[in-house]
C-alpha positions as CSV (number, residue, x, y, z in Angstrom):
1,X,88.2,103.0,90.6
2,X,89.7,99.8,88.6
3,X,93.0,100.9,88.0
4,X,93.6,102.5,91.9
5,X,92.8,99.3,93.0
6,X,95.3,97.2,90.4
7,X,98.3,99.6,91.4
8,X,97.5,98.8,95.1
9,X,98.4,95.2,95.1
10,X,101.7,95.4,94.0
11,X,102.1,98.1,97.0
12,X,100.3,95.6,99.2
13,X,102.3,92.6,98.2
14,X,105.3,93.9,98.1
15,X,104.8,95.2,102.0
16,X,103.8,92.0,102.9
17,X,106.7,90.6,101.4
18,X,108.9,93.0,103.5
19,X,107.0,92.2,107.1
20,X,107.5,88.6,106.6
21,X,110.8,87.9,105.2
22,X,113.3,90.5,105.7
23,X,115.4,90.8,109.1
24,X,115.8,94.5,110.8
25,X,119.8,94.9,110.6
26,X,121.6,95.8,114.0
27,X,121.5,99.3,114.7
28,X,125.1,101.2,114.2
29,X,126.4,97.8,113.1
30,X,128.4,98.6,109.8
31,X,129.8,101.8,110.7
32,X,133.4,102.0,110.7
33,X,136.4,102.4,113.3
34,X,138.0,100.5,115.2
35,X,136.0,100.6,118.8
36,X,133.2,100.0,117.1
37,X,134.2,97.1,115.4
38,X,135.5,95.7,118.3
39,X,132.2,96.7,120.1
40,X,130.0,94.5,117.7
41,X,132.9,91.7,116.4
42,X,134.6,90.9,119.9
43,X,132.4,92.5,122.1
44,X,129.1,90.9,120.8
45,X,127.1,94.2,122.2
46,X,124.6,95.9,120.3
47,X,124.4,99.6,119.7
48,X,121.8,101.3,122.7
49,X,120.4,104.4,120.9
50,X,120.0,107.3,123.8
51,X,119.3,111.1,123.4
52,X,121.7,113.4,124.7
53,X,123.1,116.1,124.6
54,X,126.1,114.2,122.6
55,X,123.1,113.8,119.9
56,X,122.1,117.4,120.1
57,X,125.1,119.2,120.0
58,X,125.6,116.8,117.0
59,X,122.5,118.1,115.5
60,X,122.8,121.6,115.9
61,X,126.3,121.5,114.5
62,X,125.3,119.2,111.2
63,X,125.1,122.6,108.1
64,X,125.1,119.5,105.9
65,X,121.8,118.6,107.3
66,X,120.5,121.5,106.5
67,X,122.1,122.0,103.0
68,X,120.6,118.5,102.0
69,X,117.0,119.6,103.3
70,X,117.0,122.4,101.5
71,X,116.8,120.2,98.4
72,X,113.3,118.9,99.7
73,X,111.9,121.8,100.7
74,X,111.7,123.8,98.6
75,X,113.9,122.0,96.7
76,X,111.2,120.3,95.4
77,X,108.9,122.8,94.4
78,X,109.1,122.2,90.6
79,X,108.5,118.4,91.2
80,X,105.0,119.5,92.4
81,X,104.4,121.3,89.6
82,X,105.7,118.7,87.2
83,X,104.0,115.7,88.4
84,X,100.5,117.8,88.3
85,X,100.8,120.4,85.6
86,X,102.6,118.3,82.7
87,X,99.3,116.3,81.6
88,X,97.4,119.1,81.2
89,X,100.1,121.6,79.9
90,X,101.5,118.7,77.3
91,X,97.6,118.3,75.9
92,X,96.4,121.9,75.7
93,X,99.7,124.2,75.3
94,X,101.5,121.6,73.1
95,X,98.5,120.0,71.3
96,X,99.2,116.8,72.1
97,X,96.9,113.9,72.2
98,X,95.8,111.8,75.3
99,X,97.4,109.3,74.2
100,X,100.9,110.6,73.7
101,X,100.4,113.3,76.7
102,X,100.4,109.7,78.5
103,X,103.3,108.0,76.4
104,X,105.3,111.6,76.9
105,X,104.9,111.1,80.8
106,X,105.4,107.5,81.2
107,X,109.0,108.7,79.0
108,X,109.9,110.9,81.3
109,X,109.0,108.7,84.4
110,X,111.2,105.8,83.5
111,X,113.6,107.9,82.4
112,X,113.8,109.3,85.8
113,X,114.1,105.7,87.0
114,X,117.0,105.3,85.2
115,X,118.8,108.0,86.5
116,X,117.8,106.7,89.9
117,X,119.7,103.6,89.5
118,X,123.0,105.0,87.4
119,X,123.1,108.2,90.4
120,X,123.4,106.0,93.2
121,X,125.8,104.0,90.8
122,X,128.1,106.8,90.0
123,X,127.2,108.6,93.5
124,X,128.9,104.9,95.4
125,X,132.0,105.6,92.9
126,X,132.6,109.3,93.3
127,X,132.4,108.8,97.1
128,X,134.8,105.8,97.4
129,X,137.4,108.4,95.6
130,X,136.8,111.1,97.5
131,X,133.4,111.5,100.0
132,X,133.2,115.5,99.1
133,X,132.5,114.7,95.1
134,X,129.5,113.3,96.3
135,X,128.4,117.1,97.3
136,X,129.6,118.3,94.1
137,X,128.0,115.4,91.9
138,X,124.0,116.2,93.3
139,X,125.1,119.9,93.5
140,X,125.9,119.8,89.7
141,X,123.0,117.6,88.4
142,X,120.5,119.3,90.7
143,X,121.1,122.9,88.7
144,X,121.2,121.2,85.7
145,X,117.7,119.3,85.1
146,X,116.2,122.8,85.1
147,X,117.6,123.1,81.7
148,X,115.5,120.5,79.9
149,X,112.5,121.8,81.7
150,X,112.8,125.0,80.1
151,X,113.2,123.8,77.2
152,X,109.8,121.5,77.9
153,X,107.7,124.6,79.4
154,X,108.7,127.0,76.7
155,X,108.6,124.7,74.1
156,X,106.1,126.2,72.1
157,X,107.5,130.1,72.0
158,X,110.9,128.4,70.9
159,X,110.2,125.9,68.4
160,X,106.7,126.4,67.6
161,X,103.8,124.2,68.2
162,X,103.4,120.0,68.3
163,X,102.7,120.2,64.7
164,X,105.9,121.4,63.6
165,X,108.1,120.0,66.0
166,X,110.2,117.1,65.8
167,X,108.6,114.3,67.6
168,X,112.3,112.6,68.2
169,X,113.8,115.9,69.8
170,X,110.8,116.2,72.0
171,X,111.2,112.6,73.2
172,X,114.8,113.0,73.9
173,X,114.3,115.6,75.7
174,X,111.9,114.2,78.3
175,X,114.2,111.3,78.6
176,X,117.4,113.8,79.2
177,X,114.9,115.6,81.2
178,X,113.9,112.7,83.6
179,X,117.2,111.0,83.7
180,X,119.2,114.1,85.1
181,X,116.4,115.4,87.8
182,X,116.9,112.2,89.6
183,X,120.3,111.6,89.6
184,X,121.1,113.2,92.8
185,X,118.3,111.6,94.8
186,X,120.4,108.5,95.9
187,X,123.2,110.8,97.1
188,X,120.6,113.1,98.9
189,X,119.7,110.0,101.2
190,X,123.0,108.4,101.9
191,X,124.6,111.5,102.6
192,X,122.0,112.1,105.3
193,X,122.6,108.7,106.1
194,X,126.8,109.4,106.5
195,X,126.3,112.7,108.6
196,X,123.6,111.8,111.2
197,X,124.1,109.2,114.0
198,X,122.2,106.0,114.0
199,X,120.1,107.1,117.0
200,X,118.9,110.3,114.3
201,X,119.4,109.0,111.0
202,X,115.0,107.6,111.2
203,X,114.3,111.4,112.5
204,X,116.6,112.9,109.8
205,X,115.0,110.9,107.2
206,X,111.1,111.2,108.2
207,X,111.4,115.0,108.5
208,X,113.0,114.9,104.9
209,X,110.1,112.6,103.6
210,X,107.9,115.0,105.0
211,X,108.9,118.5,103.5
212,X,109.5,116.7,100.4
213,X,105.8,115.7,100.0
214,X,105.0,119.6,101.2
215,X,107.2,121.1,99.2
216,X,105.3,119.0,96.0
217,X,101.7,119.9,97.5
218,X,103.3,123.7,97.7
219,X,104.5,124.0,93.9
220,X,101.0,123.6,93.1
221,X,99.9,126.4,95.0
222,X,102.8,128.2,94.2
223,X,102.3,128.4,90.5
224,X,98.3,129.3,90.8
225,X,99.8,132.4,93.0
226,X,102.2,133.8,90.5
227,X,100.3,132.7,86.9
228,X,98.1,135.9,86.5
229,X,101.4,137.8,87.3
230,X,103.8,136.7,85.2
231,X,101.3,136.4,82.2
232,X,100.7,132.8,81.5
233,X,101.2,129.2,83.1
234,X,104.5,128.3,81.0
235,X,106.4,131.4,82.6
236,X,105.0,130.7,85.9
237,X,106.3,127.1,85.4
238,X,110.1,127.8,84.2
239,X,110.3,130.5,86.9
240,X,109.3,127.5,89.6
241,X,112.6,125.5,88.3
242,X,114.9,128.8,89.3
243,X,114.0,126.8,93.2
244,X,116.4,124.0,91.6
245,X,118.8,126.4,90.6
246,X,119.3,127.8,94.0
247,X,118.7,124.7,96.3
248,X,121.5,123.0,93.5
249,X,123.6,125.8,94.5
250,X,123.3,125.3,98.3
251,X,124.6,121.8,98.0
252,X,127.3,122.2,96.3
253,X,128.2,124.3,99.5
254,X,128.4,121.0,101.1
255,X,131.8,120.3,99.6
256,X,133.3,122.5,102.4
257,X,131.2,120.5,105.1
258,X,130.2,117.3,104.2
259,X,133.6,115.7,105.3
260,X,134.4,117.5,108.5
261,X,129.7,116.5,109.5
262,X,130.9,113.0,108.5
263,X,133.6,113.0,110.9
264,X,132.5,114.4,113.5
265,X,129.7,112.0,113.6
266,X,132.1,108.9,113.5
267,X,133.4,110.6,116.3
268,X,130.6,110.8,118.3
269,X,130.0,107.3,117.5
270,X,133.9,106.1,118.3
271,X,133.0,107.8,121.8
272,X,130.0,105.8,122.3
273,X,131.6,102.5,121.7
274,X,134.4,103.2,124.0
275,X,131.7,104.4,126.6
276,X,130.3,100.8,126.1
277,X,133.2,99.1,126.1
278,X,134.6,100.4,129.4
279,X,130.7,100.4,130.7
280,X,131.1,96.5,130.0
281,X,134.6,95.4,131.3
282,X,133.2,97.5,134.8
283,X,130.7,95.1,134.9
284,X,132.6,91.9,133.9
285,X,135.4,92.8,136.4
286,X,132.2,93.5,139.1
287,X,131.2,89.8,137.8
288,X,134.5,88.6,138.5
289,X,134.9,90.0,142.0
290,X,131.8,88.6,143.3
291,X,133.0,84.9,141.7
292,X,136.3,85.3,143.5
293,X,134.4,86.3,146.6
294,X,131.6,83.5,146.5
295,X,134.7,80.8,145.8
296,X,136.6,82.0,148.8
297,X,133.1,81.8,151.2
298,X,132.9,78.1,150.2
């Protein structure tokens, strides 16, 4: 029970650290155009969320929404299966030991938080050229990680067992592996961020959270249904990456969307701020008025 407890307190201090010291930023307060700058910079209001039927329609009109989704659930089937299968299937199909089962996993895992860091880098570049390469970017690297978990699952039909292996092309491939299957998880979230408006963004994000974690909890179920029928678990575990495959596929459909979602949501926005602004120049010239009024009484 040790080591649950010791990977706790970074968890613990870290939230801590978060509750006490950083500042909630102003709702809808960096988005661009010009009434909303003027809203927030001359203005000095602050963005009121309110549900509507402006916010609806918005939803109900978003495909990119549901294109980006898709890459949780069941986008991220094989995740399920990777984060619970690989142990086992590294130590009793491969022949490793514990130990390097562990060392091949922790590889892999910082790896994939390397790919974390240089997606959202190259994601923040490919957008500031143009914001639909940003579909085409996650698209792309979404299809291909499933490549380097073949290889991994059917390892042992295609270049024999552990023994005869090379330990250095094993290796690289986890860390090709782990680097590429994250890549596109930073463009995911801000391009869910850039199509939703700030009064849905949280809703947007906590549903994707959500079928995420199901979608990982399903793989595992997933794979126990179909092992007996496709005759063994390393099949039933490269058929779970054709679900990355065809979610990858799906996004890059978002290349003909993702621009005209984003648009119409700074739109929506723009139309909000004016509604504030001329909401707020009624009531100053209201204000006015009864000042005129109150100086002519005296």
């Amino acid at each position: 029970r040790l080591p649950f407890f010791i990977i706790a307190v970074p968890c613990m201090a870290a939230g801590g650290a978060i509750w006490y010291l950083m500042e909630e930023p102003a709702r809808g307060a960096q988005e661009d155009g010009v009434e909303t700058l003027s809203l927030y910079q001359s203005v000095g209001l602050h963005y009121s969320p309110a549900y509507g039927i402006r916010q609806l329609k918005a939803l109900m009109h978003n495909r990119t929404n549901v294109l980006v989704i898709l890459q949780a659930f069941p986008g991220n089937i094989p995740w399920g299966v990777i984060i619970v299968y690989t142990h086992d299937f590294l130590v009793q199909d491969l022949g490793l030991s514990t130990s390097g089962a562990l060392g091949a996993i922790t590889t892999l895992a910082l790896a994939a938080f390397a790919g974390i860091l240089t997606g959202g880098f190259v994601g923040e570049l490919l957008y500031g050229a143009n914001t639909k390469y940003l579909a085409l970017f996650g698209g792309i690297c979404n299809i291909l990680r499933a490549v380097p978990f073949f290889l991994l699952f059917g390892w042992k039909q295609m270049f024999g067992s552990w023994a005869h292996a090379s330990e250095s092309s094993f290796f690289f491939l986890l860390m090709i592996g782990g680097f590429v299957a994250t890549m596109a998880s930073p463009c995911t979230g801000a391009m869910l961020l850039n199509v939703n408006l700030p009064e849905t963004r949280g809703s947007v994000m906590a549903m994707y959270s959500v079928l995420d974690d199901l979608s990982k909890g399903f793989g595992t179920l997933f794979v126990a249904m179909i092992v007996k029928l496709v005759g063994g678990r390393a099949v039933a575990y490269q058929i779970s990456l054709l679900v990355w495959v065809f979610t990858g596929v799906a996004l890059l459909f978002a290349y003909h969307t993702y621009d005209k979602d984003e648009e119409m949501m700074r739109k929506h926005l723009e139309e909000t701020a004016m509604e504030s602004m001329v909401v707020l120049s009624k009531q100053r010239a209201q204000q006015a008025i009864r000042q005129c009024a109150g100086v002519a009484a005296r």
